[in-house]
N, C-alpha and C positions, 0 to 999 in steps of 0.2 A: 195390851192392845188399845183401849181407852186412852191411858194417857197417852198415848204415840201419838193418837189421832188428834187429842188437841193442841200438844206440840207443835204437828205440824201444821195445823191449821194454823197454829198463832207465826211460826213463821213465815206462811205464807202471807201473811198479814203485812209480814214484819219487811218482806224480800221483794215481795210487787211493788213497793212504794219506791225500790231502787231504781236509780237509771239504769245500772248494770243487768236488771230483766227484760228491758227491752228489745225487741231484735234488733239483727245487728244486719245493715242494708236492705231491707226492707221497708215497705209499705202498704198503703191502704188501696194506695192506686187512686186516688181518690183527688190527686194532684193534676192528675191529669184533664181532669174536665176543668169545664168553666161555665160560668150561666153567662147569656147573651143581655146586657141590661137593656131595660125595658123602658125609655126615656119617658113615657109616658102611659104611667100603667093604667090609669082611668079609675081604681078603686080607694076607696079610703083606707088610710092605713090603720083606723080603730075599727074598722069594720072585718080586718082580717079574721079568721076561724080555726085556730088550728085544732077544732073537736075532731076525735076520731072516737071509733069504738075498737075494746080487743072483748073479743066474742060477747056477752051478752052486757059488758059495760060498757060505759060514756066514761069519755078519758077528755080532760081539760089541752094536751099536747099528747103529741105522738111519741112519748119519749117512755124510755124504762129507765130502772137502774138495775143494771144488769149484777148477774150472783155474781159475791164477791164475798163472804162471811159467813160465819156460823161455828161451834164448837170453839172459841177460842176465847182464850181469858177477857179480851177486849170488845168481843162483838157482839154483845148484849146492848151494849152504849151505843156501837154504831151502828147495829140493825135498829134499835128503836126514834136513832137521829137521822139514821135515811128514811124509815117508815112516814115519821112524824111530817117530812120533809115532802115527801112522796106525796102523800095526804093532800098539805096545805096547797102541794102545786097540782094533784092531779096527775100523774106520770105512774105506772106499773112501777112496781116493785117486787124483784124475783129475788130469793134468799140464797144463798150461799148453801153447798152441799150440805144436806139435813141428814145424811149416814149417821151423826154424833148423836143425834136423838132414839136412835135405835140401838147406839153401843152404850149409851150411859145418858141419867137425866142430870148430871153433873151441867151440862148446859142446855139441857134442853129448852130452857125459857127465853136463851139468847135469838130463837127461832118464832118464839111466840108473841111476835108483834101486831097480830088484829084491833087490838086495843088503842094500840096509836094509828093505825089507820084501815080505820072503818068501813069505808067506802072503797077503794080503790082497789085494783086485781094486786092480789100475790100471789106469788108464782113458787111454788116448792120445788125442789132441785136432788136428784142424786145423780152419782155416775152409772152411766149404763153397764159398764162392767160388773158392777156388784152383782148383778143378778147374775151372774154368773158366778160370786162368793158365796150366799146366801140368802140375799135380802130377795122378801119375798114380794107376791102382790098384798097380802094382807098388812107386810109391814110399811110399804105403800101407802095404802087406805089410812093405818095408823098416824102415817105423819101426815096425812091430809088431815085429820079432825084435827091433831096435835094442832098445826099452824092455821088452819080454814083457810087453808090458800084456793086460789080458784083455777089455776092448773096446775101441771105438772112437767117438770124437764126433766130430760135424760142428757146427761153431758158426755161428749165422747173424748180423752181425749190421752187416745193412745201412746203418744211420744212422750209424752209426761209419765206414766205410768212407768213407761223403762226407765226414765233416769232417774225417780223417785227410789229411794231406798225402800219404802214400803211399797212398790209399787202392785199391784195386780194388772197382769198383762193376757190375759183368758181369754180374748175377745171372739172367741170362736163361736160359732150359732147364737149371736147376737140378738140377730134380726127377726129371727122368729121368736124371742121373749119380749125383744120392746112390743110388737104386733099384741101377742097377748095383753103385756101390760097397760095398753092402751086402750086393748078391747075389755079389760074388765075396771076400769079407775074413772069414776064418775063424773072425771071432769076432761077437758080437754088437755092432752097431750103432747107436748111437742120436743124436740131434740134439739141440741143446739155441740156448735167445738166449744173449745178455750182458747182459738186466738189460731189455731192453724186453719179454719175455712172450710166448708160444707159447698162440695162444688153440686153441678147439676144431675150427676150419674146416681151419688148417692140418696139426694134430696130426691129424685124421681123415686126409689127402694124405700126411701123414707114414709112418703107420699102414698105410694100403693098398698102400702100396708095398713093405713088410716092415721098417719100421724097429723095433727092437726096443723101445725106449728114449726118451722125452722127457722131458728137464730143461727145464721150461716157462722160469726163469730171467727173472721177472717183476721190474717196478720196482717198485721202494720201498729201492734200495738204490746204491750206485756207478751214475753212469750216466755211459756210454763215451762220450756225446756231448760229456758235463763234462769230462773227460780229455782227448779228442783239442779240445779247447776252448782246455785250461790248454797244449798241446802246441805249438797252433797257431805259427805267426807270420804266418799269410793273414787279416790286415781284414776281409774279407768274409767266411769261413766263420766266424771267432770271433763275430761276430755275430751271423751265422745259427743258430749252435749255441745261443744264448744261446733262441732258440724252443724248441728243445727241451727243456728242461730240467727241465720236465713230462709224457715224451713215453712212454707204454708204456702195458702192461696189466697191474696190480697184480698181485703172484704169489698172492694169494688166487684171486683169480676166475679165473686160470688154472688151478691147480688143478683148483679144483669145476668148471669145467668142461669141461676136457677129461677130468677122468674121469666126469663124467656122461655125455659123450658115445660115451670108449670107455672101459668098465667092464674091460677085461681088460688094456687100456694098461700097464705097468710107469711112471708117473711120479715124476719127480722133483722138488722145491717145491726153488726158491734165487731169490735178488735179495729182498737185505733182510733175511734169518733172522738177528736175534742172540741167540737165545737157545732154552733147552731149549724156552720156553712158547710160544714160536712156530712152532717143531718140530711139536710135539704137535698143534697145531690144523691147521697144515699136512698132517700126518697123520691127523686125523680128516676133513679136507675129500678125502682119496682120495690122498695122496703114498704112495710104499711107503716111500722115503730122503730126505734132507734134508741140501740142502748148506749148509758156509758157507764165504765167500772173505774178504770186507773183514777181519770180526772178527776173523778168525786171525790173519791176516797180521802185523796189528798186535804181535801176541803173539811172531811170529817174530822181530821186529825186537829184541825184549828177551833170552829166553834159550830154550831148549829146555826147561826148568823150568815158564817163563810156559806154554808152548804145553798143556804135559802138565797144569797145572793149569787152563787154559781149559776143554780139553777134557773135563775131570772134571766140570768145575763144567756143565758143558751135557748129561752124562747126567745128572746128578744133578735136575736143574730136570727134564726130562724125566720120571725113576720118582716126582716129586713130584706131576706131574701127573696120571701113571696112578694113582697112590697116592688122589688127591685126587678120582678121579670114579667109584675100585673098578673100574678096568683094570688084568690082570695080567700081559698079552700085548701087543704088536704089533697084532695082529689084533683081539684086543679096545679098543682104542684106534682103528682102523680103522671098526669097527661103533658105537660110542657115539652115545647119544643125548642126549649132555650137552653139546655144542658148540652154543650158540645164540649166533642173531645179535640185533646188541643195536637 
């Protein structure tokens, strides 16, 4: 069982990096809008702010890097080159499924990066399914002291689970153990997809139960049914998977929507963000932070250099765009009414 789990976790390492896991005719939706430029925005452009806070931190940009790693031969190096990275820039950092830490401490230290970044939120991660296999609240708690992370996610992400060969598909009386696990884990909570999207029906059930937090994590970007696809060796699920490949709810519309629905929600916009300008529009449709996963990745694979200059180049698109519609704040980028759809 151990080793299955860091198999697969190393190829899923190995198989998001492909083109061939991306979906196929899909998007962010995210194309669709435009910001109205602002000829003459009246502020200074060194005077832009992009501070936010995610719950009782101050955060240098509104940006995360979103779970991507954990249990695999390799992600001790790149959890500690994101961490490290995360740090110097000030951006969250949420870890990659921590299950491995409860099946085996074979990797468990590839999880344990507080050391490289001291200050800034990280964010622990299992699939919400499991508690439905085993994993308890206690072992919960456990990987919270394990990582000192300062919240907690549940990842849903059911279409992956069928085409996975190991998959767990239980997802039955969910809702009333994330509720629990929320009501007893001392930090804040939140749920998030893998790239299919978290529309307004759910995020409302989410929401009412006390979850703190949704990373709506819409398609237009990696999709896990393409992965556990290219993963396969079952004829019939590679096939099957081959239907979905088109299969989610764009990370725009999820967005606008569930924070239309709940205006006080803390969301989060990821699946498909590669760049500042898609940030920013994801942030005027009601995100508060904005994650990315594929694109870094890519950047880790090269040097700790590439990562630190990605992430430069992605505030910088960012205060170009507040610059460009005479937003000087977060908040004012939030409230704009220069994001029109086209």
């Amino acid at each position: 069982m151990t080793g299955s789990i860091h198999k697969r976790k190393q190829e899923h390492l190995d198989f998001a990096l492909s083109e061939k896991a991306l979906g196929k005719n899909t998007t962010t939706g995210l194309e669709k809008y435009y910001f109205q430029h602002h000829a003459l925005p009246e502020i200074n452009f060194e005077d832009i702010d992009l501070t936010t806070t995610f719950f009782d931190k101050t955060l240098k940009v509104p940006y995360l890097i979103s779970s991507m790693t954990g249990g695999a031969k390799h992600a001790e190096s790149i959890n500690r080159t994101l961490a490290t990275a995360a740090e110097e820039n000030g951006w969250i950092f949420a870890l990659g499924s921590t299950r491995a830490m409860i099946e085996s401490e074979q990797f468990r230290s590839s999880f344990q990066v507080r050391h490289y970044a001291p200050t800034i939120p990280i964010v622990a991660n299992i699939g919400a399914v499991q508690l439905n296999y085993g994993i308890t609240v206690e072992q919960c708690k456990q990987i919270l002291e394990w990582t000192e992370a300062d919240a907690f996610v549940l990842h849903l992400n059911s279409i992956q689970e069928v085409i996975q060969t190991e998959g767990d598909t239980n997802f039955s009386d969910l809702l009333r153990k994330i509720e629990a696990l929320s009501r007893d884990l001392p930090v804040p909570v939140g749920v998030k997809e893998v790239g299919f999207g978290i529309d307004a029906s759910v995020a409302k059930q989410l929401t009412n139960i006390g979850i703190d937090f949704i990373d709506v994590a819409g398609a237009g970007g990696t999709s896990w049914s393409q992965v556990e696809k290219l993963r396969s060796h079952d004829r019939v699920k590679k096939q099957a998977a081959e239907a979905f490949a088109n299969w989610g709810n764009p990370t725009s519309e999820c967005v606008k929507e569930v924070k239309e629905a709940l205006p006080h929600q803390h969301v989060i916009a990821s699946g498909g963000i590669n760049d500042g300008h898609d940030a920013a529009k994801s942030i005027a449709l009601g995100a508060s932070h904005v994650g990315f996963a594929r694109s870094i990745l890519k950047e880790v694979m090269n040097s700790q250099e590439a990562v630190q200059e990605w992430m430069e180049v992605r505030e910088l698109e960012l205060k170009m765009v507040m610059f460009g519609i005479g937003a000087d704040r977060i908040s004012s980028l939030q409230k704009t009414n220069r994001l029109l759809e086209r």
